[in-house]
C-alpha positions in Angstrom: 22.5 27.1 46.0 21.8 29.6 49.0 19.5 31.6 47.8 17.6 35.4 49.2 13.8 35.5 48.2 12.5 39.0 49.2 8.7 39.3 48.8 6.0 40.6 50.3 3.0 38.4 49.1 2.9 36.0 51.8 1.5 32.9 49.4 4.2 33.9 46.4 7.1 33.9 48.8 5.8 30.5 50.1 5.4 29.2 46.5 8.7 30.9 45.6 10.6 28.8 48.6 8.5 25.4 47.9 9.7 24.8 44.7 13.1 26.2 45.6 13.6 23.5 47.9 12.0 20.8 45.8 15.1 21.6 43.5 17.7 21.1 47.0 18.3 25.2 47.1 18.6 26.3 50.6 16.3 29.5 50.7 15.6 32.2 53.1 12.2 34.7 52.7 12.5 38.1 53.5 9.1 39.6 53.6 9.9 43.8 53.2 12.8 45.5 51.4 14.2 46.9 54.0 14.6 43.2 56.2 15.8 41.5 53.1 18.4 44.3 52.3 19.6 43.8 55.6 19.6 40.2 55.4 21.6 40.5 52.4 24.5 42.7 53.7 25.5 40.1 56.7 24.9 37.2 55.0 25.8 35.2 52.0 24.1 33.9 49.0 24.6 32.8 45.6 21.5 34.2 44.3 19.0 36.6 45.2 15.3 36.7 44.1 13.8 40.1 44.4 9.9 41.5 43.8 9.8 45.4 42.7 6.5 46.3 44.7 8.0 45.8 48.3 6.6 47.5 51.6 9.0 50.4 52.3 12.1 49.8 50.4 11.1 48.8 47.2 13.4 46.0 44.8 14.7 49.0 43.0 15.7 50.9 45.8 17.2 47.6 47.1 19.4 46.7 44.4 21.0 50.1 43.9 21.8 50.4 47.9 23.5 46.5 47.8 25.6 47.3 45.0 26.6 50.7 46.7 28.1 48.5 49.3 29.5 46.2 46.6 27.8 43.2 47.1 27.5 42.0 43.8 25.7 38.9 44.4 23.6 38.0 41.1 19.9 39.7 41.5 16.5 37.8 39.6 13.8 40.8 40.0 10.4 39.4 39.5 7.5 42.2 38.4 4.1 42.7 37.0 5.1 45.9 35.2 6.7 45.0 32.3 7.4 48.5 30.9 10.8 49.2 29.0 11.1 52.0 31.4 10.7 49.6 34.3 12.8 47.4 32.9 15.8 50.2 32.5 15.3 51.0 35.4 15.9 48.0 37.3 18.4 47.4 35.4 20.4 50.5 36.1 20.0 49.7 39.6 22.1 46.6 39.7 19.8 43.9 38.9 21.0 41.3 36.4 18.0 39.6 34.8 14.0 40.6 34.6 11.3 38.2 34.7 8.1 39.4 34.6 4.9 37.7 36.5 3.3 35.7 35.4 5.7 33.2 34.8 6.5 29.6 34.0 8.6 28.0 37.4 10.5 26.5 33.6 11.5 29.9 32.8 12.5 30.9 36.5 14.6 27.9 37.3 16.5 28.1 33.6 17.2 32.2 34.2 18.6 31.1 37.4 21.2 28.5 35.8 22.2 31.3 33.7 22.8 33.4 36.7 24.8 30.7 38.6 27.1 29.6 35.5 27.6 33.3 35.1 28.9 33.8 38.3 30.8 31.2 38.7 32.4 31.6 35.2 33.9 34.8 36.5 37.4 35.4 37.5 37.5 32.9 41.1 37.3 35.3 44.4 39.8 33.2 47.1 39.5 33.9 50.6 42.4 33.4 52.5 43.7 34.6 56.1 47.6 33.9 56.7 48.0 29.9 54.4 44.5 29.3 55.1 42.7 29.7 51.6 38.5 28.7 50.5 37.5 28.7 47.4 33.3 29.4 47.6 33.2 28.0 43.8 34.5 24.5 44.2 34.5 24.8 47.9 38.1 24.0 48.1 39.8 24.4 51.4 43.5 24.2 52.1 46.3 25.1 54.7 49.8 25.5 53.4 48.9 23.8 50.1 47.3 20.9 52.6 43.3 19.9 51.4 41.4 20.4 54.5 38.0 17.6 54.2 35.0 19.4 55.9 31.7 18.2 55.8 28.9 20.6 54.4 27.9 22.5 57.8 31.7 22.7 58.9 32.3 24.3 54.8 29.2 26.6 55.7 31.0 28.0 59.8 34.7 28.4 57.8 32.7 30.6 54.6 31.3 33.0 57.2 33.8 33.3 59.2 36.1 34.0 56.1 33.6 35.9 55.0 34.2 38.5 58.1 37.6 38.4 58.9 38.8 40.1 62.2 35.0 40.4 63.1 33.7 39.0 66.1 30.5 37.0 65.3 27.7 36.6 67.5 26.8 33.5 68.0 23.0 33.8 67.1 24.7 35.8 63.8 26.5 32.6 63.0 23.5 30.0 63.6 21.3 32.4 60.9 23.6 32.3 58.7 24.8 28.3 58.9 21.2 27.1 60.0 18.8 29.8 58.5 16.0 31.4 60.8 13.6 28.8 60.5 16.4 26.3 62.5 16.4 26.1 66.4 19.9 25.4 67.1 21.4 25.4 70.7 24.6 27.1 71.3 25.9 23.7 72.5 25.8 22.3 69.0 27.4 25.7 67.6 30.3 24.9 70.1 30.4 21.1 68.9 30.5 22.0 65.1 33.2 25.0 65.7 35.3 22.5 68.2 35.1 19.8 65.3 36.2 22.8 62.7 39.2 24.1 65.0 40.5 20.8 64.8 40.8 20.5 61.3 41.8 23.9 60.5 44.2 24.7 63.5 45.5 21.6 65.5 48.4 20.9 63.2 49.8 24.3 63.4 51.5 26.4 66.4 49.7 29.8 64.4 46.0 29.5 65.4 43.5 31.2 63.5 39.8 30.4 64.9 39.5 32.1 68.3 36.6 32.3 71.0 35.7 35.3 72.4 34.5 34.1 75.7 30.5 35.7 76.3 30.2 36.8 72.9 30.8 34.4 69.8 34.0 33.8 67.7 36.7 35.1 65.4 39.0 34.0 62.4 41.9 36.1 62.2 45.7 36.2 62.2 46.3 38.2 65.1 45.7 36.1 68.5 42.6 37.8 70.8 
């Protein structure tokens, strides 16, 4: 899973990621509320771990602004106050399980399964521009009924771009959010991955639907540039 981690304490959020990873989740650590609310409006992720006591923004404040712009991915918020006020409280701002610190990485990982089978066991969200569809649960990709094989990073460039249809992505946008921050990725490779993508999305039919925009990035959408 792609998952957020938004926490200030510089040796928790490092912990946090560690044994993240160790389980193959592809992580991201947002250290202040405000950076990881912003990391989670323009990019996606299947989960997203979230501390109360954040610089700023705090978790609470964070949860009820994502779900005011209906981003609805499933929210973990880690505390030391274990109050049944504070719990109320986060959640009526949005979040969808509580786990209160100190805790066993047992108890985390499990309340995180729970999260994932909930989301996926809800009803399927399909992207699709024009006959091009992507299922982000089975990630299922088709063209006029036609399986389309992509390999994992060519899965990750058609999600975002589906993800912001009509929208021309940067190109330093589109290497966060394929390769993380952490990566250094040259445009060159972007342009070999996106070439490689094009082919299997687009050569077979007259209607293209991955376009370059020349000194800027790239676009999915019906309409031609």
């Amino acid at each position: 899973m792609r998952i957020l981690i938004i926490e200030d304490d510089p040796k928790m959020g490092q912990i946090l990621k560690d044994a993240l990873e160790k389980k193959s989740h592809r992580t991201l650590l947002a250290t202040t509320g405000s950076e990881g609310f912003e990391v989670a409006c323009n990019h996606d992720f299947e989960l997203i771990i979230l501390d109360v006591m954040l610089p700023g923004m705090n978790g609470f404040d964070v949860s009820r602004h994502l779900r005011s712009r209906n981003i609805a991915t499933p929210i973990l918020m880690l505390t030391a106050r274990d109050a049944t006020s504070d719990v109320v409280h986060g959640l009526d701002s949005g979040v969808d399980d509580y786990l209160t610190k100190p805790f066993a990485f047992e108890e985390l990982f499990a309340r995180l399964r729970a999260l994932s089978r909930r989301r996926q066991s809800s009803p399927s969200v399909h992207y699709q521009i024009e006959d091009l569809k992507l299922d982000p649960v089975t990630h299922r990709a088709t063209r006029s009924g036609v399986l389309i094989q992509l390999t994992r990073t060519e899965y990750l460039l058609l999600e975002f771009l589906m993800l912001n249809p009509n929208k021309v992505l940067r190109r330093d946008s589109i290497i966060d959010a394929v390769w993380g921050y952490e990566r250094t990725v040259e445009s060159n490779t972007l342009d070999a991955f996106m070439k490689q993508l094009r082919s299997k999305v687009d050569d077979a039919f007259e209607h293209k639907l991955i376009h370059t925009v020349r000194g800027f990035g790239y676009r999915i959408s019906a309409e031609p540039i």
